[in-house]
DRENDO-1510 file (C-alpha; in Angstrom, 1 decimal, always signed):
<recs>
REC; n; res; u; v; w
REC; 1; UNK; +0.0; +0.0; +0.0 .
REC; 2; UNK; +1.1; +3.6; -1.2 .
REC; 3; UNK; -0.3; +6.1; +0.8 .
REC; 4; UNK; +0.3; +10.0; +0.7 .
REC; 5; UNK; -1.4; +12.3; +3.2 .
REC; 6; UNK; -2.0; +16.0; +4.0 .
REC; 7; UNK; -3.2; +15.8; +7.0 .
REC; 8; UNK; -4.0; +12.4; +8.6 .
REC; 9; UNK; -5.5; +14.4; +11.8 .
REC; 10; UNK; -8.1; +15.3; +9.3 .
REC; 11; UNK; -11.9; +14.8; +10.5 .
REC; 12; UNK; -14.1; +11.6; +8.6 .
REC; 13; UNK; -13.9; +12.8; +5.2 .
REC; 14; UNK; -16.2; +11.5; +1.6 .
REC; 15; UNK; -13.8; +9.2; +0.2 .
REC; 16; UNK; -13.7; +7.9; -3.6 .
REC; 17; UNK; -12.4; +5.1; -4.5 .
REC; 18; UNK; -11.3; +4.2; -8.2 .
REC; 19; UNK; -11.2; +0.7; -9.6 .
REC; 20; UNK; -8.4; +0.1; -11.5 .
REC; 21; UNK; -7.3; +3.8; -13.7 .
REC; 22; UNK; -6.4; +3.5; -16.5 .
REC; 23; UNK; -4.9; +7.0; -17.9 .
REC; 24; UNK; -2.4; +8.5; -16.1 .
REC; 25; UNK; -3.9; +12.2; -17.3 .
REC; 26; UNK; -7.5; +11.3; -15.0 .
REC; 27; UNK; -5.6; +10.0; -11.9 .
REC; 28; UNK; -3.9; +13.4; -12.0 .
REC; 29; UNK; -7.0; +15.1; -11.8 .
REC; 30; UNK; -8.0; +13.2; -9.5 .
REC; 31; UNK; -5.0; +13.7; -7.5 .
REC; 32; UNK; -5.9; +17.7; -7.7 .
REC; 33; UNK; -9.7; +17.2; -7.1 .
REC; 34; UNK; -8.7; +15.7; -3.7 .
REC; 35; UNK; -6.1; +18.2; -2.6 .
REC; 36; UNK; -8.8; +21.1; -3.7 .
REC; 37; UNK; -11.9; +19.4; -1.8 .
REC; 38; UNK; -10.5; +17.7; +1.0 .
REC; 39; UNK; -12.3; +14.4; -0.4 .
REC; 40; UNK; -9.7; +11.2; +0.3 .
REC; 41; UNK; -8.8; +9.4; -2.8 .
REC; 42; UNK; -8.4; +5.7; -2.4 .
REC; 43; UNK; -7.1; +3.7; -6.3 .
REC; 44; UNK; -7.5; -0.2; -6.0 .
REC; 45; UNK; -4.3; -1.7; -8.6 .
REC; 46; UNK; -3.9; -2.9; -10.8 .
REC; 47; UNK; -3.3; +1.0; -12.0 .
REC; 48; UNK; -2.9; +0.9; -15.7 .
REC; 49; UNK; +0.4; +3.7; -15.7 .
REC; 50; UNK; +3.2; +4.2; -13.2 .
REC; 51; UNK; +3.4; +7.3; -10.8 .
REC; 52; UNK; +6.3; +8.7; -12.6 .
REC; 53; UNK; +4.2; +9.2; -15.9 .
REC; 54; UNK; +4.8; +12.7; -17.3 .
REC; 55; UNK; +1.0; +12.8; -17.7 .
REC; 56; UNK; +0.0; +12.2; -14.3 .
REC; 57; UNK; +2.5; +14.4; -13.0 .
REC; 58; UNK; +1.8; +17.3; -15.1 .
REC; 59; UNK; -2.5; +17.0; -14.7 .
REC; 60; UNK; -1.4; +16.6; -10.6 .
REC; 61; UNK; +0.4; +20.1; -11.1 .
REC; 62; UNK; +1.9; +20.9; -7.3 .
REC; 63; UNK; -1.2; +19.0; -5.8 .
REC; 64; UNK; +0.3; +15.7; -5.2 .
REC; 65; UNK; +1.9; +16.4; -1.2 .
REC; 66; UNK; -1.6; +18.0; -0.5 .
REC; 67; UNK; -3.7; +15.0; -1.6 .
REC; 68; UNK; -5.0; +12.3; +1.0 .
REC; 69; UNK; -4.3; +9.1; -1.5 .
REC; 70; UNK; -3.4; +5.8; -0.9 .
REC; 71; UNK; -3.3; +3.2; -3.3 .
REC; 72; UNK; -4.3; -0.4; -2.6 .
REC; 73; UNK; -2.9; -3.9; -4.1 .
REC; 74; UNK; -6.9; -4.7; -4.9 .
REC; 75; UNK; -10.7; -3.6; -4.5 .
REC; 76; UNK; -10.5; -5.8; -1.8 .
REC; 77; UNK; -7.5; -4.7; +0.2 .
REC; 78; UNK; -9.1; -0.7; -0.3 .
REC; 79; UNK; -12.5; -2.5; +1.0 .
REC; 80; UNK; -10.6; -3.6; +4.3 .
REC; 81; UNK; -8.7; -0.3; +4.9 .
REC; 82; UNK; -12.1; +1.8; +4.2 .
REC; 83; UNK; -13.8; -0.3; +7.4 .
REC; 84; UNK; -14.9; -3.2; +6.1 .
REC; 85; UNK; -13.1; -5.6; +8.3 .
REC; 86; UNK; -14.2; -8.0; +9.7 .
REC; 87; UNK; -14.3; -6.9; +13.4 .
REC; 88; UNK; -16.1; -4.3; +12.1 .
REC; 89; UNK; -19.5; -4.1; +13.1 .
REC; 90; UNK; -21.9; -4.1; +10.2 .
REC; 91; UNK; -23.3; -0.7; +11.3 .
REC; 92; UNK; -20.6; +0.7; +11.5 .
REC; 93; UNK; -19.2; -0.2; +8.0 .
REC; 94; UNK; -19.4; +2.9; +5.5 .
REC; 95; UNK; -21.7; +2.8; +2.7 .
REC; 96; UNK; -20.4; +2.6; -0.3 .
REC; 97; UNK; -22.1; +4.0; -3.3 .
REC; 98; UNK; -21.4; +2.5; -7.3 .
REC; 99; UNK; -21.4; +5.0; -9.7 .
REC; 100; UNK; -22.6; +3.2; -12.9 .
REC; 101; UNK; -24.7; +3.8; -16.4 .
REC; 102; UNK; -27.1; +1.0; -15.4 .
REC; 103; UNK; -27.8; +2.9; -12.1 .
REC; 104; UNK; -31.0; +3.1; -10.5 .
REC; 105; UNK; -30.6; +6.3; -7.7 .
REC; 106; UNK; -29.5; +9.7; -8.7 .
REC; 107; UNK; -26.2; +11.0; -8.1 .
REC; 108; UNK; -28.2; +14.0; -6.2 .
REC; 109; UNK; -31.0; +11.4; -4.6 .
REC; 110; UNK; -28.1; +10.9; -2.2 .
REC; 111; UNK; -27.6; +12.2; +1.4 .
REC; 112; UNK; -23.9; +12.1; +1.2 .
REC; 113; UNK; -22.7; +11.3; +5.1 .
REC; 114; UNK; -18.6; +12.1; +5.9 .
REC; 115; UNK; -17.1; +8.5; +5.7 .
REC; 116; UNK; -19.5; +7.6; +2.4 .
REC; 117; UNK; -17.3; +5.6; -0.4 .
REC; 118; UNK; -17.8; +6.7; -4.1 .
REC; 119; UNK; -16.5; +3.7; -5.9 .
REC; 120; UNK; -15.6; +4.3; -9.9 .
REC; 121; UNK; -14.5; +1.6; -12.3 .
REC; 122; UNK; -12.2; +1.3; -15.0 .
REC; 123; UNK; -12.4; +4.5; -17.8 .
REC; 124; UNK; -12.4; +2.1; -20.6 .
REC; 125; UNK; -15.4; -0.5; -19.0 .
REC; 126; UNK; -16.5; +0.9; -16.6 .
REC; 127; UNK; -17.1; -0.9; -13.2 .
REC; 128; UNK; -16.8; -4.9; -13.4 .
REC; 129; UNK; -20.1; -6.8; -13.3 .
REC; 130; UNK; -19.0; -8.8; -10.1 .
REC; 131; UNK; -17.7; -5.5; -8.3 .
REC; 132; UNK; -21.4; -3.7; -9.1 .
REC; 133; UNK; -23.0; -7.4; -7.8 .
REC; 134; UNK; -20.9; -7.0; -4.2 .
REC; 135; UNK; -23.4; -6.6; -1.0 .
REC; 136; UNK; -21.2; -4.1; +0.0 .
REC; 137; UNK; -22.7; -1.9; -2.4 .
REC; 138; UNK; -25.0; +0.6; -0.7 .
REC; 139; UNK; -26.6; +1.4; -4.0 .
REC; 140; UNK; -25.9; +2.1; -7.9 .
REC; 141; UNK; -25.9; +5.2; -8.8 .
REC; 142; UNK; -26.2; +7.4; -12.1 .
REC; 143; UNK; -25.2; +11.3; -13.3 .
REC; 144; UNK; -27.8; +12.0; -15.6 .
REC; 145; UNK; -26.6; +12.1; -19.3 .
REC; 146; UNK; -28.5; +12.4; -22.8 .
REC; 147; UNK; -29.7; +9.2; -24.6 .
REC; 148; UNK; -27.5; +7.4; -26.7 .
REC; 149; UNK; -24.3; +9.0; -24.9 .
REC; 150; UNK; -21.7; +6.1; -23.9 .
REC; 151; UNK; -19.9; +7.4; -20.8 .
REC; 152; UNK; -18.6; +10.9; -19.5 .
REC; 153; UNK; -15.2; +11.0; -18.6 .
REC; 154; UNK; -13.9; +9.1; -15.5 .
REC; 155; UNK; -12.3; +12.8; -13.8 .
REC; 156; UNK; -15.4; +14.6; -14.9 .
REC; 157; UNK; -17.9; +12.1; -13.4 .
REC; 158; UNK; -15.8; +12.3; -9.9 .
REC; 159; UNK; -15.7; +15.4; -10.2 .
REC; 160; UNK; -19.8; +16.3; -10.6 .
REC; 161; UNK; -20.4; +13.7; -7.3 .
REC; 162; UNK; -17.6; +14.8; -5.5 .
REC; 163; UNK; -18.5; +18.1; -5.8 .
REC; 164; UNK; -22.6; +16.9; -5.2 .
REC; 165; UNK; -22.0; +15.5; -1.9 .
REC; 166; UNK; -19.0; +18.3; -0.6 .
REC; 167; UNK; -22.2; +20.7; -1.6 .
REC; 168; UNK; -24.5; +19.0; +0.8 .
REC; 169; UNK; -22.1; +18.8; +3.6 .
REC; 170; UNK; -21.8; +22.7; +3.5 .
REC; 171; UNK; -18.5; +22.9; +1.7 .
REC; 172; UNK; -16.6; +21.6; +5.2 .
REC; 173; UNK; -13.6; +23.3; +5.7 .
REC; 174; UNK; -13.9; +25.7; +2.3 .
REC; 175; UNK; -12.6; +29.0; +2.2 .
</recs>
């Protein structure tokens, strides 16, 4: 496990959790949109670039040492550091919401809690079928898109649930 934090005194914070990334460019947005919003940023390997891709580094900018990331060897090592251990009562495991196209709840139908998981999948497939099957999953959940439209891109659709659920905790800790 890889783990780089800003501030590890921090308070429970919303934490996304990406399945497999693929492109180095997303992960270094991703990498910013946690240092800007205070969200933690969890990535399950296998990642599909090294962190020493000029990409990554360059979409990151200066963001990286203010980032709370840690990357996990699998889904299921990132499910047992996020609380789901198990000496860890059930109720008091986080819920963890999907974010797929064949979701059912609205990304805004949500009442995002601090400690809430926003699990994304792969950019080029998406979230695997046994992953979106898991009874760890709180729900499946959708950001509205016109028909016939195949995906939006992996840092945008953090980025519009991130920002969804920062929104209805008040903007904790803005400035």
């Amino acid at each position: 496990m890889f783990c780089v934090s800003a501030d590890e005194s921090s308070p429970a914070r919303l934490r996304v959790l990406v399945d497999q990334p693929e492109i180095p460019g997303n992960t270094g947005n991703l990498i910013r949109l946690a240092a800007v919003t205070g969200v933690e940023l969890h990535l399950a390997e296998p990642l599909g670039f090294d962190f020493a891709d000029a990409k990554l580094r360059r979409a990151g900018l200066d963001y990286h040492d203010l980032a709370v990331m840690t990357v996990h060897p699998s889904l299921e090592a990132a499910y047992e550091a996020l609380g789901f251990d198990e000496e860890v009562p059930q109720e008091q495991r986080p819920r963890v919401f999907a974010f797929t196209g064949e979701g059912t709840t609205g990304h805004t139908q949500i009442s995002y809690q601090p400690g809430d998981v926003m699990l994304f999948g792969r950019e080029s497939v998406g979230l695997d079928e046994l992953v979106k099957a898991d009874p760890r999953i709180t729900a499946k959940v959708r950001i509205p898109m016109m028909p016939s439209r195949r995906s939006l891109n992996l840092a945008n659709s953090v980025s519009i649930a991130v920002y969804e659920a920062w929104r209805q905790n008040g903007f904790s800790g803005a400035a």
